[in-house]
N, C-alpha and C positions, 0 to 999 in steps of 0.2 A: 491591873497588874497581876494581882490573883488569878482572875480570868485565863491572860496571856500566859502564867506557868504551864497552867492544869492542861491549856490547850498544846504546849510544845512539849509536854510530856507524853503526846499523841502523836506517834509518826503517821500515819494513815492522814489525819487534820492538817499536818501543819505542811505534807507532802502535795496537799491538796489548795491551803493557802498559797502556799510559794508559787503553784501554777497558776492561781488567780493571779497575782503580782509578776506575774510573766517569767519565771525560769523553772524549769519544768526539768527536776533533777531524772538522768535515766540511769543513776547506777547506786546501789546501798550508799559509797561513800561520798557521791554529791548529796542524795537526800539529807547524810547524816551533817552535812556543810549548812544545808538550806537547811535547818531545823535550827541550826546556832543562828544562823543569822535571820532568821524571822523572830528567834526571841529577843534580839540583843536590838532589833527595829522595835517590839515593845516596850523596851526598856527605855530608851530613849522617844519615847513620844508620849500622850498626856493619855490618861484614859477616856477623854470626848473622841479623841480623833480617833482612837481605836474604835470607840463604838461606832464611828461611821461608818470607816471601816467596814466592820465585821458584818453591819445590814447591808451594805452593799453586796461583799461577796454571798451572804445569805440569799438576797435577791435573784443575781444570776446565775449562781451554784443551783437554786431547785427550778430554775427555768429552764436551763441551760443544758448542764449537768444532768440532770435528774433522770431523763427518760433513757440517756445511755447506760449510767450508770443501771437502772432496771434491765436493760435488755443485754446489758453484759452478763447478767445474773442468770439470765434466763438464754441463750444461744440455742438449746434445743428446739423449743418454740418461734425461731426466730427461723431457724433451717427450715423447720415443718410447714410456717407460711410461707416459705419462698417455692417448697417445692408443688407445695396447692396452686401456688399461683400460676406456677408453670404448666401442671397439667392442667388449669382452667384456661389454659392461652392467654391470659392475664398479663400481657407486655409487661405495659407500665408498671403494675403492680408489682410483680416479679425484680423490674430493674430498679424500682425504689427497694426494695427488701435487701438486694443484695448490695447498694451502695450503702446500706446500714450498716451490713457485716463486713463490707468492708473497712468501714471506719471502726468497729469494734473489737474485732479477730483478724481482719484480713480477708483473704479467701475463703470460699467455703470448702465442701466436699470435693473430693473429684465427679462425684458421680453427679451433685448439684451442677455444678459449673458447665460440664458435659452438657448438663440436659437446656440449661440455660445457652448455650452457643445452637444448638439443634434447634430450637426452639426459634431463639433469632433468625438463625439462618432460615427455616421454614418459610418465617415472613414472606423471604424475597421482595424485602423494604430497604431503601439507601440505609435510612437512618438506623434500622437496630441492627445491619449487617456493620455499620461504621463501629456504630459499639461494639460491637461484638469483636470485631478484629480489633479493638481498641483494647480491652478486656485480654485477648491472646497475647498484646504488643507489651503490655504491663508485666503480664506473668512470666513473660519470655525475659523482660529486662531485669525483674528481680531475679531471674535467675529458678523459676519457679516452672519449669518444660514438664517436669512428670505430671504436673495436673493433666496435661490433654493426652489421648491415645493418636494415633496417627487416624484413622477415621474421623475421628472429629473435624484436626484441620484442614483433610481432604473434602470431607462436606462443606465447611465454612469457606476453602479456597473455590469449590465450585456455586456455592451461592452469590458469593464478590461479583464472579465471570459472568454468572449471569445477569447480574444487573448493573453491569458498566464500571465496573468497577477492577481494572485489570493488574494496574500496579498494586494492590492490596495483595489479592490471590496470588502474581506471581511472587510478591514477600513470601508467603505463607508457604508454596513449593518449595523457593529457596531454600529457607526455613527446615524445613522436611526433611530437604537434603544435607543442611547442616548437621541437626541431627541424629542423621543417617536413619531415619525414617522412611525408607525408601516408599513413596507408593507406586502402585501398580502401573506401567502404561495404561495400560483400560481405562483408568480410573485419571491420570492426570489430562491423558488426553482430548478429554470432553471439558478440562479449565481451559486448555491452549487453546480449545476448538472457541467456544464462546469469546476468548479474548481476542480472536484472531478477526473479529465482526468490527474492530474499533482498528482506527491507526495507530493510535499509540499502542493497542493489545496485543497487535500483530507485530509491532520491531519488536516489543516484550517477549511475545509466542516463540519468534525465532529464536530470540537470543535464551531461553529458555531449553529449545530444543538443540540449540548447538553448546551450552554449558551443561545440558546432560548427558549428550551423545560424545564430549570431550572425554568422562568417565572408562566410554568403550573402545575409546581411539584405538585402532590397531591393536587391540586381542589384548587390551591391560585387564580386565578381569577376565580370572579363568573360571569358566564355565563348569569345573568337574569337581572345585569344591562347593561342599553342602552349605558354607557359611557366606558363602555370595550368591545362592538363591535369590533372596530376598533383591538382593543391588541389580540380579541378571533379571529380574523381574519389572524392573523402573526403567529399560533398554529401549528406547526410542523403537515406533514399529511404522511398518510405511505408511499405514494411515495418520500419524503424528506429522512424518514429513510432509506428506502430500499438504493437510492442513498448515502447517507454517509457509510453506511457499505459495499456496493459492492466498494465503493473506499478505504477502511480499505483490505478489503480484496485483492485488486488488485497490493495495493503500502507495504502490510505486516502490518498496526498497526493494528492486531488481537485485543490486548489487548482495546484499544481506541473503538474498536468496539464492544468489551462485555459490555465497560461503556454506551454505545447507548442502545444496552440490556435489561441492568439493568432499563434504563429510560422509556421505551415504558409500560411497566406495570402500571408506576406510572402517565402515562400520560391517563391512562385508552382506550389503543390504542390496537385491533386487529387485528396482524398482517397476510397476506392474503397468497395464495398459494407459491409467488417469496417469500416472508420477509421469510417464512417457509424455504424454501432450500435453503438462504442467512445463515439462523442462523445456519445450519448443517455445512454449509461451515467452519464458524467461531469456530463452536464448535468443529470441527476436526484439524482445527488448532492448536487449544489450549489443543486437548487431552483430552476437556470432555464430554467424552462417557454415562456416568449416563443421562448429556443431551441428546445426541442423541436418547437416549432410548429413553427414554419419549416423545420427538419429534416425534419420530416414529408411535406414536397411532396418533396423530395429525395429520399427515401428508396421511396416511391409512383413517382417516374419511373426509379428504377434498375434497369435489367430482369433482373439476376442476382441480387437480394435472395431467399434460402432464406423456407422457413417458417419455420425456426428462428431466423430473424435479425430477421423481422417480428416472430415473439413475442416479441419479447427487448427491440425496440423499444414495443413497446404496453402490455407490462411496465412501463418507463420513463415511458410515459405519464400510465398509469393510475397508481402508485406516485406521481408528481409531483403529481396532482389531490389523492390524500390527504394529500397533507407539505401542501400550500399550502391545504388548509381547504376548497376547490372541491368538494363533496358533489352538488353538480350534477350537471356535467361529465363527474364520477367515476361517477355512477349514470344519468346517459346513455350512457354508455362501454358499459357493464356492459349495459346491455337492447338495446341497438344490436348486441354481440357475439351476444346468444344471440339475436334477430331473425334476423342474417342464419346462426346455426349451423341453427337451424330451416329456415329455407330450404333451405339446401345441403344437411342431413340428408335433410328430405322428398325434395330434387330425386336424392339418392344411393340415398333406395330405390327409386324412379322407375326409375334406369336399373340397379340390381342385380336389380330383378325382369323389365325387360325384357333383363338380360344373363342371367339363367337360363333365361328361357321361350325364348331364342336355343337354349340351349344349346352355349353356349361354353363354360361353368365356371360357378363360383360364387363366384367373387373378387372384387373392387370394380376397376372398370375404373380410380378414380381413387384407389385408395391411397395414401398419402405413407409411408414410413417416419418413425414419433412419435420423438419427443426421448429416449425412454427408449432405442426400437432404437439412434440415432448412440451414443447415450452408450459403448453394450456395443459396437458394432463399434470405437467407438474407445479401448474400457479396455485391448485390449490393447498398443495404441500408444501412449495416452499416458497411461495411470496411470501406468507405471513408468520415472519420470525418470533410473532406473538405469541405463539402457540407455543411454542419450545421455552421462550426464556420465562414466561409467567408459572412454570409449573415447575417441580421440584422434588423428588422422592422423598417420601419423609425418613427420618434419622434409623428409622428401626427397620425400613425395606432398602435402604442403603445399605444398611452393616449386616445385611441377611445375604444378601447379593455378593456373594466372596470372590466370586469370579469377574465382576461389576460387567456383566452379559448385559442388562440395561442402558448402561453409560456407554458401552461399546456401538450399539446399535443406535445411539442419542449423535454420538460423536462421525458415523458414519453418514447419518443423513444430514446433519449439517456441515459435509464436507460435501455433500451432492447440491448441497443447496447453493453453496460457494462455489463450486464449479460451474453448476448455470449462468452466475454471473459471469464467469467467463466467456460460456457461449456466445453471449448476447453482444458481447464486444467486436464478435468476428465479422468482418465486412467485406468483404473482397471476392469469399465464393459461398455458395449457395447450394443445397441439395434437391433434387427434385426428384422421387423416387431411387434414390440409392445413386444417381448420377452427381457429378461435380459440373457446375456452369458459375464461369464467371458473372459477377454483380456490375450494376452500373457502375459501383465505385470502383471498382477495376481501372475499367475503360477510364475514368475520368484520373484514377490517377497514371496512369501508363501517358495518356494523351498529353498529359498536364508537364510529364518529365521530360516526353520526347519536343513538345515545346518549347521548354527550358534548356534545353542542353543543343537546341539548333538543328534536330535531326529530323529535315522534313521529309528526306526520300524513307529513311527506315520508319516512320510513322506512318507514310502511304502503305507501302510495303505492307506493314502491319493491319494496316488497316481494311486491307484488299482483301487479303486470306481471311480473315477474322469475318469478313462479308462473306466469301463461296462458303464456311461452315455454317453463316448462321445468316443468311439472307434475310434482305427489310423488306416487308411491304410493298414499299414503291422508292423510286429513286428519291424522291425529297426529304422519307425517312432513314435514308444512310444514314449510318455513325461518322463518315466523311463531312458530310453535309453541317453537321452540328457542330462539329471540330473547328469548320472554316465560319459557318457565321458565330461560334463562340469569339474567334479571334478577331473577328470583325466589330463584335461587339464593343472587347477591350480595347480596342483600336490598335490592333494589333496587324497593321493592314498589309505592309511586306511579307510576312509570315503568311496570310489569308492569302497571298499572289503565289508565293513560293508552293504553297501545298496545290493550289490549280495547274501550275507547272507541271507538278510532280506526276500530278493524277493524267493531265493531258499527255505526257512522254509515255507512261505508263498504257495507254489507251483507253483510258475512262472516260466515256464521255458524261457530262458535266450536267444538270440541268440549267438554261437558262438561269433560273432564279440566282442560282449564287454570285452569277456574274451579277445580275442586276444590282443584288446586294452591295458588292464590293465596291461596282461601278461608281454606285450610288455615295458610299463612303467615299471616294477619292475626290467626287465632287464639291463633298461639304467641308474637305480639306483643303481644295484648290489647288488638287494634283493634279495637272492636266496633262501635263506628261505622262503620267500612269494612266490616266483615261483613256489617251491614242494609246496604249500599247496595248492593253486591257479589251479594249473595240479590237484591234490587230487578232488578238490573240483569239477574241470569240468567233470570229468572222473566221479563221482558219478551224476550227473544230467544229462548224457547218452552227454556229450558237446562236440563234435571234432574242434580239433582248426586247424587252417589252417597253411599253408607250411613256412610263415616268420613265426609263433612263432615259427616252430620245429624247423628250420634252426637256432633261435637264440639260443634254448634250447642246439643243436645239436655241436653251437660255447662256450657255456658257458660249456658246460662235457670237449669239448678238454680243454678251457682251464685249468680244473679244472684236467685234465690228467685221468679223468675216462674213460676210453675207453670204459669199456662195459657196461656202462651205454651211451656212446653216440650210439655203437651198438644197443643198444635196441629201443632206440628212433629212429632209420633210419630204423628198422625192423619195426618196428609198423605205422610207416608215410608208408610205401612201402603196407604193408597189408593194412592198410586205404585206398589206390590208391589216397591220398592227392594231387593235381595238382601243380603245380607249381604259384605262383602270388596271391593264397588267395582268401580273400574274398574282391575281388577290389568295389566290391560297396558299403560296410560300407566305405572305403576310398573315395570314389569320393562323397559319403553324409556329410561328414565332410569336406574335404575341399571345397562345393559349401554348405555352412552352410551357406550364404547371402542370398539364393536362395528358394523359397517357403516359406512355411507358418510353418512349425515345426521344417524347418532348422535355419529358423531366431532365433527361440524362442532359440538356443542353445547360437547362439550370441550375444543374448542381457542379456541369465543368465552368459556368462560370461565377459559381459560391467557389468553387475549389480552389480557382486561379484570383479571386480575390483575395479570399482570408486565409490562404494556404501560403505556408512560410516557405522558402526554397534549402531544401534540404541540403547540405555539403556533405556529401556521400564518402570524400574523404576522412572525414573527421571517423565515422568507423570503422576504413582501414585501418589509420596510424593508429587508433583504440584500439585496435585487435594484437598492430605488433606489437605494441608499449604493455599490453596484459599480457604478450608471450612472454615477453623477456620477465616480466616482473614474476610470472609465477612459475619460472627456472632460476629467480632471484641474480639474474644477471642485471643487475640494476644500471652499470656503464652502457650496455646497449641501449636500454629502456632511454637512459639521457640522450643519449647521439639521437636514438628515432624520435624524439620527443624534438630536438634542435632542428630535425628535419623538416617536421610536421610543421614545426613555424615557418621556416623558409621558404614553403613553401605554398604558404596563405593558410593553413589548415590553422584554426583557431582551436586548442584544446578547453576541453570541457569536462566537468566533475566529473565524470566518467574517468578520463586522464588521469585525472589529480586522484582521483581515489587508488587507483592502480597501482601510481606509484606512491605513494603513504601505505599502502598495503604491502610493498616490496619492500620496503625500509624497515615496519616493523618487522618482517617475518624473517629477515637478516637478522634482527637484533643489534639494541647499540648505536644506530645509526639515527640518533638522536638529531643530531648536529644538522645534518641531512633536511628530517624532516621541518625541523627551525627555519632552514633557508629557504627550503621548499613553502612553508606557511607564510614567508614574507613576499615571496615571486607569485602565491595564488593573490592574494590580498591586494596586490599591486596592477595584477591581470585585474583582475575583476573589476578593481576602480575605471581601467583603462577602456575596457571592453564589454563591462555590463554583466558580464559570468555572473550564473546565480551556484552561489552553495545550496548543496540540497545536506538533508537529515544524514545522509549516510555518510559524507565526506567529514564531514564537522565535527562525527562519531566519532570516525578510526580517527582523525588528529589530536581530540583530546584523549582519547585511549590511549594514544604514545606518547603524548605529554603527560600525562598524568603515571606512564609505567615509569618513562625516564626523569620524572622529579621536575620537569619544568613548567612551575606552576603561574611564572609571569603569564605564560603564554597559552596556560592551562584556562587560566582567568578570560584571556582574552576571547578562547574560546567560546565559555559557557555565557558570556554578557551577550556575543555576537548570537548565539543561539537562543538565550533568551529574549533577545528582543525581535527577533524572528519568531517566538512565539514557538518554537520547534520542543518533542519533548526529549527530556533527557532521562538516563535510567542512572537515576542516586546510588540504587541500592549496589546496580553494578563499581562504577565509584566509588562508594565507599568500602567496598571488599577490598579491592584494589589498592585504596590507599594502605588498608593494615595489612595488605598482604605484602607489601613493600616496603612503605614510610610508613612503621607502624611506633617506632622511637623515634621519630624527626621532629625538631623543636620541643622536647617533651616538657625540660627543664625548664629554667630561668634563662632569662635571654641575657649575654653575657654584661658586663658592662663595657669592654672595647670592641666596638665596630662598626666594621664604614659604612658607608650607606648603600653600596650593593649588599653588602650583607643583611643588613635591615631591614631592606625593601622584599629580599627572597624568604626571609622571615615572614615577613607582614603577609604576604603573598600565599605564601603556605596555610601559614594559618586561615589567611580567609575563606581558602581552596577547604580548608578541614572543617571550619565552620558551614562553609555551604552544603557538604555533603551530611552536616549532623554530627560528627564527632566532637 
């Protein structure tokens, strides 16, 4: 009992007991509480059990206890090793030291903490850049922003980017901008470049570059005072946009990428020869052609437009003519290219035979380097994206760099690196010293369309001209030829008659073999009818058909018990002096149809006409009207054209649906709208198999979650999570406190129904899944 006085006439002691026995006073007058009542527990207990007591907490107090309490005493020494550690490169070392000080003091220096996030960041390791933005996310939440300078988290947001790490970084920009830390373009642009290499980095990148570029909407900061320097300095530049939309295009949000678009005009932005064949890219995407038009006089007056960028474009063109059904157009295109390759070929040996009989060389005076050479000059730059992300300026030629001319030149080659992969996508036309020539893929999808759509005289047609500019070999190598036994293949055999019609009105005449071909197939169908017409039809175009069709012709009389009709066919084979085995080289061309250059083209029109889905060429008209109407926000016509499209077969598709949830928000209000609209896709989809994509899913929870309807908000983000699709929280939760930032805040009342309950419940769980 004596003991227990002497000891609670010790505040320090008995401040100290009390937190052994678990209440840990933090203010003088609970201390002075817990002091009464630690003695008045001695009073009332025996002096054994105090003694136990007191060795126990003896026990754990210098086990425990002891080594804090020393290095509370001592922090200077405690700073001094963390900052050795740092410049020893001492990770771990360093991260142990400083979870000390944080248990002790808290925080360190500014200038510790700084060199410790540089430090991390250097790594270019998942795990110490996780901490490290862990370390930022804490100091941020206490309320503790003056520790970092804006170079720190612009270092640390670009170490994240580079190592995959994209939703981190763009917090960290956010962040920046909240702030108002504005960084550099130069400098954020090389975050969005590296995140723009990921699909999630790149819906991030965009939406990035179009809540910054919101900042400049139509002339809202003025440029002539001195104290928006810094904000006219963080101004979106065309190599930022170019970057977000070649990663729109790369991971598929087209639609996210016309919203980029839309913005560069009002940002009063110019965009340059890449933005130009970036936007054809997008605009073929999406099916609209009216833009490409138009683009096309632009891109015609640009005087630094490569070959490679013209192909890339007329690519676009041509690919847009077949999505939209225009078989015209599309096979205007196509005879118009090899017209003017003809020319320029003839005109290239013109001056190659007058630059040998010179005697200068034997070189072509106008060579180009073809798409194939950039490709290889630039595999070993930019195939291996290893070189770029493993390396990382250190902290101190970072913050030396004021102009960040480094990051600028970082950010420019890996937008050249991402354009290549654009390149590599183009299929349709080809360069061959500075000349444009359609590809096989052409021919197979042109051939494939006019198939489809019943148009055998315009596919002759086409196919005739397409022959005086670019003659085969020999007649068996026609592009005709291939067409007809393709369709023979598929058993496509009315079509294979209809196109020999074609070609016989027309005056082509035919090789044997195709007939034999066809003849053949009608047999093994047991069309005899088409057989006599087929014999009719070759016997008028002067055709002799070889020894296996008579031999079949010769087996279908026996069976059919006409004898003297198979006599006459063995009289007329015998007068003919027909040989025996045919015409074995139209055989040995079909089956080594893998082999050369026209044989290929038979097996890839019949891979095309397999696994090639039939396009409805309508579906991007009525997407073109329903986008007009919607972004003149005439949203009644957008319905009527939309009522239209169904009536008449045209199946709308998230393309549609995005359009209009995009007219509805941009009205405002038109909540109600989108609700009914979300229960008619929902419904579609079940009916018709419609797939949601990322970008649809987006804009309706964006308008659910602006207009407070969170049932539906819910149903959204389940729907898209179990699609595995990503969503941006951090957008979300801005959103909710910029809105519903007092909704629900109180006590939930104690009268009310159960709609009311449920929109409660609802909310809140909406507020807990974004974090709040």
């Amino acid at each position: 009992m004596i003991l227990a006085r002497k000891l609670s006439r010790r505040p320090t002691t008995n401040y100290i007991l009390c937190s052994f026995f678990g209440r840990i006073p933090k203010c003088p007058c609970v201390a002075d509480r817990a002091n009464k009542s630690f003695t008045y527990f001695c009073r009332q207990n025996s002096a054994s059990e105090f003694c136990y007591l007191s060795k126990l907490f003896l026990h754990n107090f210098s086990t425990i206890a002891g080594t804090i309490l020393v290095q509370a005493r001592d922090t200077g020494k405690l700073h001094e090793e963390l900052e050795t550690a740092i410049d020893d490169h001492r990770l771990s070392d360093a991260w142990d030291l400083h979870e000390q000080h944080m248990l002790v003091e808290g925080f360190a220096r500014k200038s510790i903490v700084s060199k410790l996030i540089a430090e991390l960041t250097g790594s270019l390791d998942v795990q110490w850049l996780e901490k490290a933005y862990g370390l930022v996310e804490k100091a941020i939440e206490q309320h503790k922003q003056t520790l970092f300078d804006k170079e720190i988290l612009m270092y640390l947001s670009l170490g994240l980017a580079k190592c995959g790490l994209p939703i981190h970084a763009s917090t960290l920009l956010r962040k920046l901008t909240e702030m108002e830390h504005f960084p550099p373009v130069t400098a954020w642009a090389a975050t969005v470049a590296y995140m723009s290499e990921h699909s999630s980095g790149s819906y991030l990148a965009a939406e990035l570059v179009l809540e910054i570029g919101y900042l400049f909407q139509d002339g809202r900061v003025d440029p002539r005072k001195k104290c928006n320097e810094p904000l006219i300095a963080m101004k979106p530049n065309t190599t930022t946009f170019n970057i977000a939309l070649v990663g729109c295009l790369l991971f598929g949000t087209t639609k996210k990428a016309e919203q980029l678009l839309d913005m560069m005009p009002r940002l009063n932005m110019k965009p340059d020869a890449t933005s130009l064949i970036i936007m054809a890219h997008i605009y073929e995407r999406n099916g609209r052609r009216e833009e490409l038009k138009k683009l096309r006089r632009h891109i015609e007056e640009v005087h630094n437009v490569t070959d490679v960028q013209l192909r890339q474009f007329y690519d676009c063109l041509l690919s847009c003519h077949l999505k939209l059904g225009d078989l015209d157009s599309a096979s205007h295109m196509v005879l118009e290219m090899l017209c003017k390759a003809k020319k320029a070929q003839n005109s290239l040996g013109v001056a190659n035979l007058r630059f040998e009989i010179d005697g200068k060389g034997s070189a072509s005076p106008c060579q180009d380097s073809s798409v194939k050479d950039l490709y290889d000059k630039g595999s070993d730059k930019h195939e291996n994206p290893v070189l770029l992300q493993n390396h990382i300026l250190c902290y101190d030629d970072f913050c030396r760099d004021r102009n960040f001319l480094r990051l600028e030149a970082e950010t420019k080659e890996l937008l050249d690196r991402m354009v290549m992969k654009l390149q590599r996508q183009v299929e349709l036309i080809t360069t061959e010293r500075g000349i444009l020539r359609p590809t096989e893929k052409t021919y197979v999808k042109l051939v494939k369309a006019f198939l489809e759509a019943g148009k055998m005289k315009d596919l002759v047609e086409f196919l005739i001209k397409a022959e005086k500019e670019d003659s085969p070999l020999s007649a068996d190598s026609s592009v005709l030829v291939y067409v007809i036994d393709s369709c023979i293949s598929l058993g496509w055999l009315d079509q294979a008659h209809d196109l020999l019609d074609e070609m016989r009105l027309a005056g082509i005449r035919m090789s044997s073999s195709v007939y034999d071909s066809l003849l053949k197939a009608y047999y093994r169908e047991n069309r005899m009818g088409e057989v006599t017409s087929l014999i009719r039809d070759a016997r008028k175009a002067g055709i002799q058909l070889d020894a296996a069709s008579y031999e079949a012709l010769l087996h279908s009389r026996v069976l059919e018990k006409d004898t003297e009709g198979a006599l006459n066919l063995f009289k007329e084979m015998k007068e003919a002096k027909i040989p025996k085995g045919g015409h074995q080289e139209f055989n040995k061309l079909v089956e080594g149809s893998t082999e050369g250059k026209e044989a290929g083209l038979m097996s890839k029109l019949l891979q095309e006409i397999k696994e090639g889905q039939k396009v409805d060429s309508g579906v991007y008209d009525w997407n073109n009207v329903i986008h007009f109407f919607c972004k003149k926000r005439l949203m009644q016509d957008a319905e009527k054209a939309l009522k239209k499209m169904r009536s008449l077969g045209h199946n709308p598709n998230a393309q549609t649906f995005h359009s209009l949830v995009t007219g509805y928000a941009a009205i405002g209000g038109k909540y109600i709208e989108v609700t009914e609209l979300w229960g008619e896709m929902k419904s579609f989809a079940f009916s018709s198999g419609m797939k949601f994509d990322l970008e649809l899913l987006d804009a309706v929870l964006y308008t659910f979650v602006r207009g407070g309807f969170f049932v539906r908000a819910n149903e959204v983000v389940e729907m898209m999570e179990k699609e595995k699709m990503f969503i941006d929280k951090y957008k979300y939760r801005a959103l909710f406190l910029k809105y519903h930032k007092t909704l629900y805040k109180g006590k939930a009342p104690k009268f009310q129904t159960e709609s009311q309950l449920k929109k409660r419940e609802t909310a809140l769980a909406f507020k807990k899944w974004v974090g709040l």
